[in-house]
N, C-alpha and C positions, 0 to 999 in steps of 0.2 A: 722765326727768331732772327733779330738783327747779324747780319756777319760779323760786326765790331764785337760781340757777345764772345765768337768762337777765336776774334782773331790774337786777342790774348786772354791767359786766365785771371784769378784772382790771385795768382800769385805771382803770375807774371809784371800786374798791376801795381802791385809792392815791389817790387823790383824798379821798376819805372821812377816808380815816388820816391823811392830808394837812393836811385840816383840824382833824381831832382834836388834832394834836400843835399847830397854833398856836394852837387854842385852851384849851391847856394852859397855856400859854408865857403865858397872861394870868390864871390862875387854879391853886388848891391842886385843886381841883379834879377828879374823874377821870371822862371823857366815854367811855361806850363804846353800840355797835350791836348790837343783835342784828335779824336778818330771818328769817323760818322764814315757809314754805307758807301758812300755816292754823293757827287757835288755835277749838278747841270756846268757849272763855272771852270773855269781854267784855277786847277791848284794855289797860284798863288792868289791871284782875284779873291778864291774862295777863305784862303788863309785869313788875307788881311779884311774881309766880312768879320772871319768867327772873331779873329784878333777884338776888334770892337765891340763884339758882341757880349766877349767876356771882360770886359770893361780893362781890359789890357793894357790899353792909353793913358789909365790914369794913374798910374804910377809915379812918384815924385819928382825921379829922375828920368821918366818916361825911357825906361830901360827893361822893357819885356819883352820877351822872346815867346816865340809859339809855334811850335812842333806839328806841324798837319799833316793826317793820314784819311785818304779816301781807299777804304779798303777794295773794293768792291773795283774801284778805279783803279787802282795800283798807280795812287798817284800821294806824291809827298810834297811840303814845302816848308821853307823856316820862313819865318817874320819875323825882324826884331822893328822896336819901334822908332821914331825920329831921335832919340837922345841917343841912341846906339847910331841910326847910321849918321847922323853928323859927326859923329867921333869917331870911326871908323872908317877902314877903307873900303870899294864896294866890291870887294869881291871877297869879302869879309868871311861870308855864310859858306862858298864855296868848297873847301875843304873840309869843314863839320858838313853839307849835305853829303857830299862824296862819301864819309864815311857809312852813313845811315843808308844811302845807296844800296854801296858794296853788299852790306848784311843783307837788306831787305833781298837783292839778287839771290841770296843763296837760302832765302824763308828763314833768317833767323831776326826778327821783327825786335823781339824784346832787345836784343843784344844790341841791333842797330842803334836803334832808339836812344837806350841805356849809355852806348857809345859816345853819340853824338851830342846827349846832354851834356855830359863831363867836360867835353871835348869844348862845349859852348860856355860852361863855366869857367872851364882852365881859358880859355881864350876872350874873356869879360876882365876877369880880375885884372887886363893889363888898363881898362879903360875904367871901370866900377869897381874898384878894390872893397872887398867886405869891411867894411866898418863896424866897431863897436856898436854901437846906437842904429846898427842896420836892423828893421823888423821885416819881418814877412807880409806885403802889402798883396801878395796873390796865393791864393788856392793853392797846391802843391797834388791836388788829385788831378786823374786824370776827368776832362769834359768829353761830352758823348755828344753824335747828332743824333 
């Protein structure tokens, strides 16, 4: 059985998506997870692979974000796309990883996670403010390797 399987539940899952969707609710924004095993790649390398893979770049305002967990690795990394970091400054991610860090140190995975979305929301709306006529142009589940 994959470790991603054990490393959160199905309810843990909803909780994630939980917080992806209120963290929507504050930003244009598109927040998504991917978790997979094992990555042969250095974290972020690997990040911004999956980033493209899940068609992450084609967003309108090319403003997606992407949450990587290699369990197995005990390795994390955020991505956001080129509309994010031209607008932004670069050490942007920094304090949202910090937090998702902290948790992950003490095995609480979901909470990190959960944290650091909001954290990524609350700190989008100063650049991508949620607009009326905003839809949801990504997924909101979590992606698996």
């Amino acid at each position: 059985m994959p470790v991603t399987n054990d490393f959160i539940t199905a309810a843990d899952e909803q909780a994630i998506v939980a917080a992806i969707q209120q963290a929507e609710k504050n930003t244009s924004g598109e927040i998504r997870v991917h978790i997979e095993n094992t990555s042969e790649k250095p974290p972020l390398e690997r990040a911004k692979e999956v980033f493209h893979f899940l068609d992450m770049h084609k967003t309108a305002a090319r403003n997606g974000v992407l949450f990587y967990v290699a369990v197995k690795d005990r390795s994390f990394a955020i991505v956001g796309d080129e509309g994010i970091d031209k607008a932004v400054e670069p050490d942007f991610w920094d304090c949202t990883k910090d937090v998702v860090i902290e948790h992950f140190k003490e095995g609480r995975f979901v909470q990190g996670l959960a944290d650091g979305i909001l954290r990524a929301g609350e700190r989008l709306k100063t650049y991508f403010p949620y607009a009326d006529d905003d839809k949801n142009e990504l997924p909101d589940t979590i992606s698996r390797g």
